[in-house]
Residue, then its C-alpha position, 0 to 999 in steps of 0.5 A: x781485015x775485011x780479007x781475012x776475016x769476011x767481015x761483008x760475007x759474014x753480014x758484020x762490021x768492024x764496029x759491030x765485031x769490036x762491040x761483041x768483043x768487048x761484051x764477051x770480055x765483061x761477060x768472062x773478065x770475071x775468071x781472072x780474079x775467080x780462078x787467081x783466087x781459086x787457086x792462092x786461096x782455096x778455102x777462102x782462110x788465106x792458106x796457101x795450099x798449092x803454093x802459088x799466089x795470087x798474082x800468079x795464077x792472075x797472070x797465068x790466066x790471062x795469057x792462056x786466055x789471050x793464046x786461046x782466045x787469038x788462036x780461035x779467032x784467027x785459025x778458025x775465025x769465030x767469034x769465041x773466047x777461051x780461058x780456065x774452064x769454071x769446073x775444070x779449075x775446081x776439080x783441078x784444085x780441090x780434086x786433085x791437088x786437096x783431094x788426091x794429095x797431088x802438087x800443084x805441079x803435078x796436077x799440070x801434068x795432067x793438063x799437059x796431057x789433055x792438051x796433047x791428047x786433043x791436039x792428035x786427035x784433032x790432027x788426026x779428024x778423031x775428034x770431029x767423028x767423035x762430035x758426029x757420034x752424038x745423036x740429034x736427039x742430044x746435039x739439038x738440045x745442047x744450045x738449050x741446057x747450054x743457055x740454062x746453064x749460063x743463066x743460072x749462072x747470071x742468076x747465081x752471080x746477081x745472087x737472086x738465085x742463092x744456096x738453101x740448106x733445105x732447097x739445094x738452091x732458092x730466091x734470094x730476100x727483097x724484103x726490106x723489112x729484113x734484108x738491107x737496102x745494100x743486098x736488095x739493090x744489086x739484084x734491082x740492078x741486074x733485073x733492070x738492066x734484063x729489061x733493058x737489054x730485052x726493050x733496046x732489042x725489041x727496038x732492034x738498037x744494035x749493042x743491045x747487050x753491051x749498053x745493057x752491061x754498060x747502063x747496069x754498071x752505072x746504075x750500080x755506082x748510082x745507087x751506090x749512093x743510098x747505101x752507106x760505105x758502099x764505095x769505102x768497102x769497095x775493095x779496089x785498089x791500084x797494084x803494080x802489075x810487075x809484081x805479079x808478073x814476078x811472081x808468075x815466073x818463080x811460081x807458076x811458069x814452067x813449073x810442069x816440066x821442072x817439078x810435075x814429072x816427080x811422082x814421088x811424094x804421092x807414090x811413097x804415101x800411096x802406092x806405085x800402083x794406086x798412083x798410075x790408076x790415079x793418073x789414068x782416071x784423072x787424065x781421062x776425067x779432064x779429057x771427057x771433060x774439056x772435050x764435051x765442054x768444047x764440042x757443046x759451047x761451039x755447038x751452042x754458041x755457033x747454032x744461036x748465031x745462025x752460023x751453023x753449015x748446012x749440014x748443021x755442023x760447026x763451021x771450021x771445027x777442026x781448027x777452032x778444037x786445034x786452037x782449044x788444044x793448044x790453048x789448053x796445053x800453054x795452060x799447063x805450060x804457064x801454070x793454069x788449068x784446062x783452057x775451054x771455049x767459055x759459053x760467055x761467048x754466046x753473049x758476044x754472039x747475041x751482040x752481032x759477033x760473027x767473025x774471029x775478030x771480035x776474039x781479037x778484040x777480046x784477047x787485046x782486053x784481055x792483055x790490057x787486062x793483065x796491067x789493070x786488073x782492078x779496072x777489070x773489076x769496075x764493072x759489077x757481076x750484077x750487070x755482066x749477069x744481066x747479059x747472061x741471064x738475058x742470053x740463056x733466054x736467046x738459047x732456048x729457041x732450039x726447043x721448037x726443033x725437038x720432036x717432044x712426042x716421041x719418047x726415044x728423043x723427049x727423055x735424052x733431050x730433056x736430060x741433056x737439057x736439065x742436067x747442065x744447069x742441075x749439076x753445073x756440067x755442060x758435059x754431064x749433061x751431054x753424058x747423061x743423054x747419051x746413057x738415057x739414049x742408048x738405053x732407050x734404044x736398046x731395051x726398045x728393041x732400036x738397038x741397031x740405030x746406035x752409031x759405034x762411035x756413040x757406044x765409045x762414047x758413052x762407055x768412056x763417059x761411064x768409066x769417067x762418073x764411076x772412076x773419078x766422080 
């Protein structure tokens, strides 16, 4: 191991790896049982609208997440995890197939074309150039919008942070005068277990994170003891994993080649023409989308670890995309939608994960997760979100490096920042500052500072909101 993943010059060791492992894994366990449900029951009444089941997509899941995660930490030896992206799925679901009328089958399609979209363009280095056409202003900011956004998600997962018919979003209820105990004590959990985490690294106490994820569940299943039919109206129960796996192969697996390819039903209620327009700008939709999401979590994820070369790029980026592709393309093979970097990983590199090992050690939870899916859901979201909240306060340190005087890098910066956890979109933050970038610089008369590259992008960006947003 020490051969092949540098662990000494890497300043990691095996058990630090496994400890990072292991905390990537609760951080994003959780897109098993969401994106299984996401897809067997979409509006949450039991109807199963795209004909697949639970188990299914279960399993699905889980192997693209396996093949990803082993692919990233061996051919480019980072410490990231892969799986369905959260977006990707929902705009796979209910874009696509509610939306659009398309089959569940052909909506895979369409992720089969994004993955080998990607994998030429990795093969051919277009992609690496494409991540070099992002000017400073927004590639600096990305780290910070990026850990915005995943400690919205802590907090949306912890529920302190709940919808508003009013606000969009707002703090949730402690009065106990009104809101129960059993409501209150879950968000207690997971602000406990930030305090933890934030005192256990103040002490430099290695497994901050992990011990925080760990203490947290406990605390849970403590305090579960005040509150009356906590553990009776748990919802866990032992399943045969067989069944699910039966089910990934008569419904799921495969299904891309033996029924995606027939357009015909769309195209008699829509039109040939209204169909190849739809295939064109949904397929354009997933590809900006996937590709930004990548470039901007191993940028994020690669600077919060120190691991970025000295020319500030992600180290071994062409295969850590060609390893996004791939996964991306047995994703559709196995019948899930896009697989990307997920930005949970962060929380694996702020325990101490610096090499593809702790991926390994991710994917092997992962295959024991596929045989024990009700163990993975043992340890709450109110304690896996603790170690989310906690990283986006670790990604906010890039801030210091922008240059907040000056307008033509203030307004980008901030938008790439703000718009990530504002629209719950790594990528349309990242477009909406290449548009304030561009625009800036063109009507300021510094049009002729702008790279070719960021003009494409931009533009493709542009086709993709007015399209299909």
């Amino acid at each position: 191991m020490e051969k092949f993943f540098k662990l000494k010059e890497n300043g990691t060791n095996v058990r630090t790896e496994l400890m990072a492992g292991l905390t990537t894994f609760f951080a994003m366990v959780y897109i098993l049982m969401v994106n299984a449900n996401m897809f067997a029951n979409p509006f949450g009444d039991g109807t199963p609208v795209l004909g697949v089941s639970y188990g299914a997509i279960y399993i699905a899941t889980a192997i693209s997440a396996i093949v990803g995660t082993l692919l990233i930490g061996l051919l480019a030896n980072l410490p990231l995890a892969q799986a369905s992206g959260m977006g990707l799925n929902a705009f796979f679901v209910y874009t696509c197939c509610v939306g659009f009328g398309l089959t569940y089958a052909n909506a895979l399609v369409l992720v089969l074309i994004d993955g080998l979209v990607f994998i030429v363009l990795t093969v051919t280095g277009l992609r690496k150039k494409i991540f070099g056409a992002i000017p400073d202003a927004v590639r600096k900011s990305i780290p910070a919008g990026i850990g915005l956004f995943i400690a919205f998600i802590g907090l949306q997962n912890s529920k302190i942070v709940i919808p508003s018919s009013s606000t969009g979003v707002t703090l949730s209820s402690f009065n106990l005068l009104s809101v129960s105990w059993g409501d209150i004590m879950p968000m207690l959990v997971t602000i406990a277990a930030v305090i933890a985490i934030a005192v256990m690294s103040k002490k430099n106490i290695r497994g901050a994170v992990l011990w925080g994820i760990l203490g947290g569940a406990v605390l849970y299943y403590l305090l579960g003891f005040t509150v009356p039919g906590f553990y009776a109206n748990l919802g866990i129960s032992m399943t045969s994993p067989f069944a699910a796996f039966s089910e990934f192969g008569a419904q799921a697996f495969f299904k891309v080649f033996t029924e995606g390819f027939d357009f015909s039903a769309f195209a008699a209620a829509h039109g040939t023409a209204n169909l190849v327009l739809t295939i064109i700008t949904t397929a354009l939709a997933f590809c900006m989308v996937d590709m930004f999401d990548t470039l901007g979590t191993l940028y994020g994820a690669c600077a919060r670890g120190n691991m970025l070369t000295a020319e500030g790029e992600v180290p071994r980026m062409d295969k850590a995309m060609l390893a996004d592709a791939i996964a991306t393309t047995t994703g559709a093979v196995c019948g899930t939608s896009t697989v990307t970097t997920f930005v949970e990983s962060s929380a694996g590199v702020a325990e101490g994960g610096r090499t593809g090992l702790s991926s390994v050690f991710t994917a092997i939870f992962f295959f024991i997760a596929m045989f024990l899916s009700p163990v993975a859901q043992l340890i709450p979201g109110c304690a896996t979100a603790a170690a989310l909240i906690y990283v986006g306060v670790l990604m906010m340190a890039c801030v210091k490096d922008i240059d907040w005087t000056s307008i033509d890098i203030a307004v980008p910066a901030f938008l790439t920042i703000s718009m990530m956890p504002f629209t719950y979109n790594i990528s349309y933050g990242i477009a909406f500052g290449l548009i304030s970038y561009i625009a800036i610089k063109t009507f300021s008369g510094k049009v002729k500072e702008v790279k070719v590259g960021t003009w494409v992008i931009t533009l493709l960006f542009l086709l993709m909101l007015f399209l299909t947003h």
